[in-house]
C-alpha positions as CSV (number, residue, x, y, z in Angstrom):
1,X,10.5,-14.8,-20.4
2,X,7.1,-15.4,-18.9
3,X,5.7,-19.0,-19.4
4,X,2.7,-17.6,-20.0
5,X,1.2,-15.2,-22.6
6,X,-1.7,-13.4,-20.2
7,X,-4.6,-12.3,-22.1
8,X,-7.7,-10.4,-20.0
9,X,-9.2,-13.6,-20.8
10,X,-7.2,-15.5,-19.0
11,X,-7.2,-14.0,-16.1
12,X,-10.6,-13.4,-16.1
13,X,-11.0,-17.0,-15.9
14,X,-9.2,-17.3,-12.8
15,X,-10.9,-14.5,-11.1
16,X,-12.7,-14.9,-7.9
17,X,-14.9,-13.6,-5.4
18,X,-12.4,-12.5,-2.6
19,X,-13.7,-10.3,0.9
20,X,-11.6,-9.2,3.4
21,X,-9.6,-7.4,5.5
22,X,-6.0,-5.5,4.9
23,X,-3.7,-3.5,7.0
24,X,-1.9,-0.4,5.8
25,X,0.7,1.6,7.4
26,X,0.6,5.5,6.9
27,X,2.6,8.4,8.2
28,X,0.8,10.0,11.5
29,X,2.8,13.5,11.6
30,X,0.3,15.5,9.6
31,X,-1.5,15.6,12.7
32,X,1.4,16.9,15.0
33,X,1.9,19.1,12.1
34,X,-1.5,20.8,12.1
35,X,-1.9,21.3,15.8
36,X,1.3,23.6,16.1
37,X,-0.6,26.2,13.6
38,X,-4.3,26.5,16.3
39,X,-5.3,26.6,19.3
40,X,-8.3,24.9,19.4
41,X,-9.8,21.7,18.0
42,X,-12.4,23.4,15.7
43,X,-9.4,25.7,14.5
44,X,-7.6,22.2,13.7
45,X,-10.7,21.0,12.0
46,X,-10.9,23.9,9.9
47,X,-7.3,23.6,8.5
48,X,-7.2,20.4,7.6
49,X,-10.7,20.8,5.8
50,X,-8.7,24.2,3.5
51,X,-6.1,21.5,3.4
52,X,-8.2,18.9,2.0
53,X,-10.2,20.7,-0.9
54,X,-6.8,22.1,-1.8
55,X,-5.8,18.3,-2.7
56,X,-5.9,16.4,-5.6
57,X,-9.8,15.0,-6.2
58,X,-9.5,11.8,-7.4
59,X,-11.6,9.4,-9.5
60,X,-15.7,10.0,-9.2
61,X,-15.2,6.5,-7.2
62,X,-13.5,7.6,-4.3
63,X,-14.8,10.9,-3.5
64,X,-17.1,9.0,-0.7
65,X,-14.5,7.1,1.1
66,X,-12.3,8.3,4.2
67,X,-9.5,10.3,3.1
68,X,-7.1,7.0,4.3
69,X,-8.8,5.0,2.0
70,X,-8.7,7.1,-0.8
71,X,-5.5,9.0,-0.5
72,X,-3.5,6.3,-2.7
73,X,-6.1,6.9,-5.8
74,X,-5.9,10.9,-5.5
75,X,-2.0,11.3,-6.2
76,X,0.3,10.2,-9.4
77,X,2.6,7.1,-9.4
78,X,6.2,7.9,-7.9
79,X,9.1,8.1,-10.3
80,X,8.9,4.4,-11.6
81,X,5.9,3.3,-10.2
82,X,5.2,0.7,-7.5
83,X,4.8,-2.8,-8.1
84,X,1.4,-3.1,-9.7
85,X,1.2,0.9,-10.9
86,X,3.0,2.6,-13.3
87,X,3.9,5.9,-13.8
88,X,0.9,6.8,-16.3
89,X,-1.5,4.0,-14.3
90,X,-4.2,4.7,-11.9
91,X,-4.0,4.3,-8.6
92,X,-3.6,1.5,-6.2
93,X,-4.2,0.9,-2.6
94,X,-1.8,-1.5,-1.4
95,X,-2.5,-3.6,2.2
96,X,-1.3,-6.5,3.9
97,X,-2.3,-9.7,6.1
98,X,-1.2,-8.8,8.9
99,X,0.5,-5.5,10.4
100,X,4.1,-7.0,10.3
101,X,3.5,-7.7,6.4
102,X,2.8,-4.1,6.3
103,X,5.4,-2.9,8.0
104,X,8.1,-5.1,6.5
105,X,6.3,-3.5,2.9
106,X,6.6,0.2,4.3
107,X,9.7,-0.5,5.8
108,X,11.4,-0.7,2.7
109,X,10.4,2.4,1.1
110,X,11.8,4.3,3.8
111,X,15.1,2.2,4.1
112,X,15.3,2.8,0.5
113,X,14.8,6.5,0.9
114,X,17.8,6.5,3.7
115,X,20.0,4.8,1.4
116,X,19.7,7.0,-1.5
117,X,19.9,10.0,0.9
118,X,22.9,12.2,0.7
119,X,24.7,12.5,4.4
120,X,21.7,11.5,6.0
121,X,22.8,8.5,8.2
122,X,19.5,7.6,10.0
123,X,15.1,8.6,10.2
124,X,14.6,9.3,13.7
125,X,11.4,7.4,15.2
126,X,8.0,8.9,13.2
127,X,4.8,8.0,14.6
128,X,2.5,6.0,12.0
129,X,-1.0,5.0,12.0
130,X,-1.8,1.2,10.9
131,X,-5.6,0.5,9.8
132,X,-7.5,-2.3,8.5
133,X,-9.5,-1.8,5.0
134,X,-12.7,-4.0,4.1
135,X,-12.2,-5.2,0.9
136,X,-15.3,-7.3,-1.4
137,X,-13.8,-8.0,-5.3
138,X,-13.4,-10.1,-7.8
139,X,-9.9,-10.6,-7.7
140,X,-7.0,-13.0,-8.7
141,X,-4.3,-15.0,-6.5
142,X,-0.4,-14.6,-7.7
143,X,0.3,-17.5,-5.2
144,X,-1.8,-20.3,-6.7
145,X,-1.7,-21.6,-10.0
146,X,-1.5,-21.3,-12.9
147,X,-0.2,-17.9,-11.5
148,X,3.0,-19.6,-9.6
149,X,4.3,-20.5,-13.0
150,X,5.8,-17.0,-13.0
151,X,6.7,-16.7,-9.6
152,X,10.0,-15.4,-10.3
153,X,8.8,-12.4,-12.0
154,X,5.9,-11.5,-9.2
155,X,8.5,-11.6,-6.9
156,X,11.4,-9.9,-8.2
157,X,12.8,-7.6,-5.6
158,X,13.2,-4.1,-8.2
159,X,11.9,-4.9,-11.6
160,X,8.6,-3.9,-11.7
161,X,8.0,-4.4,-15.6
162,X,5.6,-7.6,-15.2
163,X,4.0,-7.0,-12.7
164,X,2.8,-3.3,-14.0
165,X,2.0,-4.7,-16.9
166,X,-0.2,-7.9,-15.5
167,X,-1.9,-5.2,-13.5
168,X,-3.2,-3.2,-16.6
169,X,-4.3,-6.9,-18.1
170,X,-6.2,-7.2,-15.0
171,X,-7.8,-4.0,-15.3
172,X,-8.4,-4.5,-18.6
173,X,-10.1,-8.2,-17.8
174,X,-12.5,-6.0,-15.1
175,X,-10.6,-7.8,-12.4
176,X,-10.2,-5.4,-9.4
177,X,-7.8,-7.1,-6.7
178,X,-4.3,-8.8,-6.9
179,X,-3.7,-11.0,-4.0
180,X,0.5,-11.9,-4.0
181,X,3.3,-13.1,-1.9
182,X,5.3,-10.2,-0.1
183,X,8.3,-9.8,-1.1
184,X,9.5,-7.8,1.8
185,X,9.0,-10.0,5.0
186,X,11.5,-12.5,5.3
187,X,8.6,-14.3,7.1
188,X,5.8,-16.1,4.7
189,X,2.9,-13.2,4.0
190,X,0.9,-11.9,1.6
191,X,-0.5,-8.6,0.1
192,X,-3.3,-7.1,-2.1
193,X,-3.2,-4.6,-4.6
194,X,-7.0,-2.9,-5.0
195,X,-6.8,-1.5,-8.7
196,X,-10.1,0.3,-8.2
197,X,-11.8,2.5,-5.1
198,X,-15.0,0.5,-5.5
199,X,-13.5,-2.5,-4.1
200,X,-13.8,-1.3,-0.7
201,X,-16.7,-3.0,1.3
202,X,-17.0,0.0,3.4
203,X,-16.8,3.8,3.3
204,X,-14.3,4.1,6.3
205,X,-11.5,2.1,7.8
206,X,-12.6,-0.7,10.5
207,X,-11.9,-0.6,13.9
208,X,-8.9,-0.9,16.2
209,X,-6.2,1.4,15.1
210,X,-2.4,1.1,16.2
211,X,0.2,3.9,16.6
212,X,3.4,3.0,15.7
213,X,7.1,4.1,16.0
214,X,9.2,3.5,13.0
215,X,13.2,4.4,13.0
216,X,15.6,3.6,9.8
217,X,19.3,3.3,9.9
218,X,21.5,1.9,6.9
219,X,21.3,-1.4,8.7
220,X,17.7,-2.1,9.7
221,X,14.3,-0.6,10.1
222,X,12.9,-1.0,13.3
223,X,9.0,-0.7,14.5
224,X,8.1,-0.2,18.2
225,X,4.7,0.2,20.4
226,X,4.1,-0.8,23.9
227,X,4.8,-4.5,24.3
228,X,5.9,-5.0,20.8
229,X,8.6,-5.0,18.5
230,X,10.0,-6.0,15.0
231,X,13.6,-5.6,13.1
232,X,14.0,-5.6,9.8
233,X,17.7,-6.3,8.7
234,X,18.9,-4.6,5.6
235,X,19.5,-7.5,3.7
């Protein structure tokens, strides 16, 4: 049981003015995917416009922002939501301190997605794009108190129930960030889940993109580019 009853006052009243900037990791393929249909770049830039309109819109509030930054607002929850979205809640752009935090986050989908698999054994390497968001809200800190109280349930590795529902109090309150310990690095991180599109300080994605190479196997997820590597064990 929580030792806290959390009203949208009372989170309110630990909301604070919070800018800066997170990473995300996303797939790179649709890319690779696109240029195998045209011959030309205008031809490429043509297809993935007809691609785009045929795409879910979105809230009002994102239909200005770069298609990475707005992607995670345009489509529905996955089947049990995420940790701070629920099936029937709007959407949620989730980033990280730091690329490995991201990774380590990502990682684990796709691990997950191995190991439910049906005689599928391993992901062979997929090229994914990691980019830094600007991010200027009121928001609220899981890893300071009184918040830490309830650590437990933050940072439970599949239940999802309290933090879902803290999420819709802090929409409720008018709060627009979460700030919370990763629960997927083994190494100390943290992560921010941006409740609304109009939390982003700027229309596109900073500078200083990375391509990386992600392979799963039942055992670990691994991430490679030139000069640098991480492993993720299983466990």
């Amino acid at each position: 049981m929580s030792s806290i009853t959390w009203t949208p006052r009372a989170v309110s009243a630990e909301a604070r003015d919070w800018s800066g900037a997170a990473w995300r990791l996303v797939e790179a393929q649709h890319i690779a995917a696109t240029m195998k249909l045209v011959d030309t770049r205008s031809e490429q830039d043509m297809l993935e416009a007809l691609l785009e309109s045929a795409k879910p819109t979105g809230p009002a509030e994102a239909a200005r922002l770069h298609y990475l930054l707005a992607t995670p607002f345009r489509y529905p929850a996955r089947p049990g939501g995420t940790r701070f979205r629920g099936e029937a809640d709007a959407g949620v752009f989730y980033g990280a301190g730091s690329v490995r935090t991201a990774a380590a986050e990502l990682g684990y989908w796709r691990w997950k997605f191995l190991r439910d698999a049906v005689n599928l054994e391993r992901l062979h390497p997929v090229a994914h794009t990691a980019f830094r968001a600007d991010i200027a809200i009121a928001t609220v800190d899981l890893r300071q108190r009184p918040f830490t109280r309830d650590a437990a349930r933050w940072q439970h590795p599949q239940d999802y129930g309290a933090t879902q529902a803290f999420a819709r109090i802090a929409r409720e309150a008018g709060v627009g960030a979460i700030r919370y310990r990763s629960v997927r690095d083994p190494q100390p991180g943290w992560c921010i889940a941006l409740l609304t599109p109009r939390g982003f300080a700027g229309n596109r994605p900073r500078g200083g993109m990375q391509t990386w190479f992600l392979a799963v196997s039942r055992q670990a997820v691994s991430w490679r580019r030139e000069g640098e590597a991480w492993e993720f064990s299983w466990d």
